[in-house]
N, C-alpha and C positions, 0 to 999 in steps of 0.2 A: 504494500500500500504506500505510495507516494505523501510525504509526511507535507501535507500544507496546512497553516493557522487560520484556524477563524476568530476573527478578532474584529468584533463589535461593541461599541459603548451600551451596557446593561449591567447584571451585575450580579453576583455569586462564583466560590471556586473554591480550589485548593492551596492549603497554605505549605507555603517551604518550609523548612527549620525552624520551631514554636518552642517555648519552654512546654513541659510537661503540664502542666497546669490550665493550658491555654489552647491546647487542642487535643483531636482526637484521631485520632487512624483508623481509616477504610479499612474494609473485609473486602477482597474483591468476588465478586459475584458473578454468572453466568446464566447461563440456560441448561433446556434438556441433556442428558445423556443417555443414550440408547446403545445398547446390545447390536454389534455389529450385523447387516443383514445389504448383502446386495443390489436384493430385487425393491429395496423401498428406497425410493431417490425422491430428494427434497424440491419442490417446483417454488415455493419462494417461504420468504423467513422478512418477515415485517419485525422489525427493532424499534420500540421506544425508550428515551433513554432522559429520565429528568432525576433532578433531587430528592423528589417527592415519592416517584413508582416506574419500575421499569413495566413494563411491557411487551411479548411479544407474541407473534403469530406464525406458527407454521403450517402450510400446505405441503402435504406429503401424496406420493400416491405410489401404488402397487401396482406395478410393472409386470408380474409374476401373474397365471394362473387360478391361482389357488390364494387364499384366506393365509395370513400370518399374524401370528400375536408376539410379542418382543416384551422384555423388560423393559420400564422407560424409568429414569429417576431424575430428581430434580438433589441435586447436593450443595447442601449450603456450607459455607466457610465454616475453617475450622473455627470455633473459639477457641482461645486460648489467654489466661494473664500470667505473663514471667514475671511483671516486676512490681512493686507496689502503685509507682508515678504512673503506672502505662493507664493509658483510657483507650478505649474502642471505640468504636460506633455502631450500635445493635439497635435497629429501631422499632423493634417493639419489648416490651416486659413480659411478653408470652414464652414459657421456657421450654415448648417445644417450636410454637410452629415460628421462629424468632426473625424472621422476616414476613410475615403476613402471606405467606402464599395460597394458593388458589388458582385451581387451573381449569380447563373444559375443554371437551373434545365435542367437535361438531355442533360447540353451543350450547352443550349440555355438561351439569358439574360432574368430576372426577371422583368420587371415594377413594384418596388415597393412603396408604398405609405409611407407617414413620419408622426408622431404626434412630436408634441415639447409642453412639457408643463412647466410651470415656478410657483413654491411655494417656499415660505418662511412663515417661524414660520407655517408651516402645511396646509398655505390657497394656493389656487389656483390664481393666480394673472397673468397668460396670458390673458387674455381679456386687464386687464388695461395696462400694457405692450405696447401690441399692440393699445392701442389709444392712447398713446403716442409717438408712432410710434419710440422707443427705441427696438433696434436690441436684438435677447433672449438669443445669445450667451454671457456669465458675464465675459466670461476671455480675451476678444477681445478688443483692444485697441478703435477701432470705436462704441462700444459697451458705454464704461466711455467717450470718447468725446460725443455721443450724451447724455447722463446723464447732463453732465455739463451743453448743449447748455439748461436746461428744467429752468422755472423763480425759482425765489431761494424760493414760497410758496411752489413749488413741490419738492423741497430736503426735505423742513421736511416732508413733504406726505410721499416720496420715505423710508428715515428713521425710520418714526414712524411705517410704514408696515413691518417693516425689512427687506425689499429691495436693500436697500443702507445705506454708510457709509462714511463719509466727511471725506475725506484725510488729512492732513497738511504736503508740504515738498515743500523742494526748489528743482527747476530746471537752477540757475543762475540769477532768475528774483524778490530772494526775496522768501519770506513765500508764498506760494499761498492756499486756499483751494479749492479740488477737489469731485464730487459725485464719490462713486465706488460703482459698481454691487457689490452685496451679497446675490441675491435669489440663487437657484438649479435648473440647466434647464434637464431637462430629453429625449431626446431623440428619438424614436423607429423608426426603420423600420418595415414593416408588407406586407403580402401579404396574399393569398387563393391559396391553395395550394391541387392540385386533385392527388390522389394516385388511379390509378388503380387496380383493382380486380384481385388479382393474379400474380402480376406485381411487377418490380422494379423501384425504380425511383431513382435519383441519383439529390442530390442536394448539390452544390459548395460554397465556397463565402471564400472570401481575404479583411484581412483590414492594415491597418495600425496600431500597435501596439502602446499605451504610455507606455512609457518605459523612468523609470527616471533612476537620474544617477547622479554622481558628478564628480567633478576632480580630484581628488585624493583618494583613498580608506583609511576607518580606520580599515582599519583589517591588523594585522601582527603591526600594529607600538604598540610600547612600552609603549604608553601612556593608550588604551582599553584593554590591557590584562586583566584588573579587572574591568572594566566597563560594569553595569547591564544590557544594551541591549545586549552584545557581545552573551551570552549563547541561548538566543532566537533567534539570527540573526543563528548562527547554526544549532539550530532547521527547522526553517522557509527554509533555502537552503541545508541543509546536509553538509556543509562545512567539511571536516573531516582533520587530519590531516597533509595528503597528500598536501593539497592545505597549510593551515597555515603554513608549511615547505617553501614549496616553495616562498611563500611570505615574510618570512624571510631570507630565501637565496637572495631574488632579493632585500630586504632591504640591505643588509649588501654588496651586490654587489657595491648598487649604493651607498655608502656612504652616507648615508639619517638616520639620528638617527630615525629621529620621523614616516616615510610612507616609504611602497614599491612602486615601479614606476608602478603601476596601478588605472587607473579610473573604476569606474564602472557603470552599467546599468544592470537592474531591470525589469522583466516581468512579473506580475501575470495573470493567465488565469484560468475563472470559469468553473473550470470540470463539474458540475452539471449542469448546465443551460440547457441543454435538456433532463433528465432525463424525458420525458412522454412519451416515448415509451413502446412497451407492450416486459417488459422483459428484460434483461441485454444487452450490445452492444457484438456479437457473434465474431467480430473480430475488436479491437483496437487497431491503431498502432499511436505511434506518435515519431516525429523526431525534434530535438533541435537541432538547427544551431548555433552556439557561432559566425559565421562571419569572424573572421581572426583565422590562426594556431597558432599564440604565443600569445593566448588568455588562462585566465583557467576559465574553467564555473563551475555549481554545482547548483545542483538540486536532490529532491528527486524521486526513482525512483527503481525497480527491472529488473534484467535482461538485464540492459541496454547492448548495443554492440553499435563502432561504427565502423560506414561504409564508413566513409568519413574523408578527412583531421579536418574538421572542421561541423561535424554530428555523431549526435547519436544515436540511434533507440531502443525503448521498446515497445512491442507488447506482447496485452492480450487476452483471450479468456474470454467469458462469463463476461466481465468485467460491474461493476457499478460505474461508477466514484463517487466521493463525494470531496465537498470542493474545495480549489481552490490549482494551482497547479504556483509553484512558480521557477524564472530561474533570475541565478546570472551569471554574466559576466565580467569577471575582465580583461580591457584592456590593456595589456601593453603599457606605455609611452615611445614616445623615447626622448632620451638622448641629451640632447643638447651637 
């Protein structure tokens, strides 16, 4: 894919280099995956792609014969917290289904079935988990409260497994120490999924995006002009000139030595994640929504048009996606 910027005054994105306290880190996200099969070749794949809910549509159809059913599963990122500072971005408090998903075939809802499984240092450790009747979601505040409620032989259990990891800090009450989750809970959706012989079938599904983000952006201030993330951070979003102007005009506007008046927020999404179908996707389109008009986004991309105040649109034939596809959003702040 030929990396060109899109770079329009509006406003939401992703932040470069943030203290700990100040932002938070994407989970990158994807689509279906399917159990490899030939005779099903993908006719298009409709991508939407905002802050708020990805979106997408596939038209599949059955080349073959005869009637096939496949494994289909939707796998959400792993959670995981190593370190006490780290923050995530998980956007719902639901500790199973933890991106809001929902899917339908032909238009009609899916019953799908869920795995949750939980390792640390490479072992499998849902069983013991679950007879401690400790919740498997690690980044959930009900999650470390029931840790704590466990006798204090089971902290070092919890520890020595590398499960867990004893806090030290004050809440007003003095030094206390606390157990915190630190295994990987893994995820999946799944279902059986029949593709008719000769036939289309059209399958949907919507989630809710993590999308980190900080409060103030380091791009355009005077301190990372020479700072060795900044080159890669262009890379990764296509940032081109166009935008770093701009973010220096709205520096110098606001009288702000060091930031321009934007925050940002951050979306990765894994292109490849259903690559088993038989063949390239014949028609892909996808649409990046930035959310407000005095927003500037950037992302890499060809051909892009937009069609909307705050929409963009690149549409491919024969397309194979690869890799993961990444969207920057720089919010304007306003002005006290």
């Amino acid at each position: 894919m030929k990396k060109v910027a899109i770079a329009l005054l509006l406003a939401g994105a992703v932040n470069a280099p943030a203290s700990a306290n100040d932002s938070t880190a994407e989970l990158a996200t994807g689509g279906l995956v399917f159990v490899k099969n030939d005779d099903i070749e993908m006719r298009a794949e409709d991508l939407f792609i905002s802050a708020t809910q990805i979106r997408v549509r596939y038209r599949f159809f059955n080349k073959s014969d005869k009637d096939i059913t496949v494994h289909v599963a939707f796998p959400m990122p792993e959670i995981r917290i190593e370190h006490q500072d780290q923050n995530i971005s998980v956007p719902t408090d639901d500790p199973v289904n933890l991106l809001g998903f929902v899917t339908s075939v032909n238009g009609k809802p899916v019953a799908t079935q869920v795995e949750q499984r939980v390792a640390a240092r490479g072992i499998d450790r849902t069983a013991y988990l679950r007879g401690l009747a400790i919740p498997l979601a690690p980044h959930l505040a009900a999650t470390n409260r029931a840790l704590d409620r466990l006798p204090r032989n089971k902290w070092d259990e919890l520890v020595g497994f590398g499960l867990a990891e004893i806090e030290e800090y004050d809440v007003g009450k003095g030094m206390e120490k606390h157990l915190a989750a630190r295994w990987g809970l893994q995820t999946t959706f799944y279902w059986q999924q029949s593709f008719p012989a000769q036939k289309e079938t059209t399958i949907e599904h919507r989630y809710k995006p993590s999308v980190s983000g900080s409060v103030m952006t380091s791009l355009g201030s005077s301190y990372a002009r020479n700072e060795p993330w900044l080159e890669d951070y262009k890379r990764k979003y296509c940032i081109d000139r166009d935008i770093m102007n701009s973010l220096e005009r709205a520096r110098r506007a606001s009288k702000n030595n060091d930031a321009a008046p934007y925050g940002e927020e951050r979306i990765d999404y894994v292109l490849k994640t259903g690559a088993n179908w038989s063949g390239p996707i014949k028609d892909f389109r996808l649409v990046v929504d930035k959310g407000s008009a005095d927003s500037l986004v950037s992302f890499c991309g060809d051909g892009v048009k937009k069609i909307g105040p705050t929409q963009f649109e690149m549409r491919k034939t024969d397309f194979t996606p690869q890799g993961n596809f990444s969207v920057l959003i720089l919010k304007r702040l306003k002005q006290r």
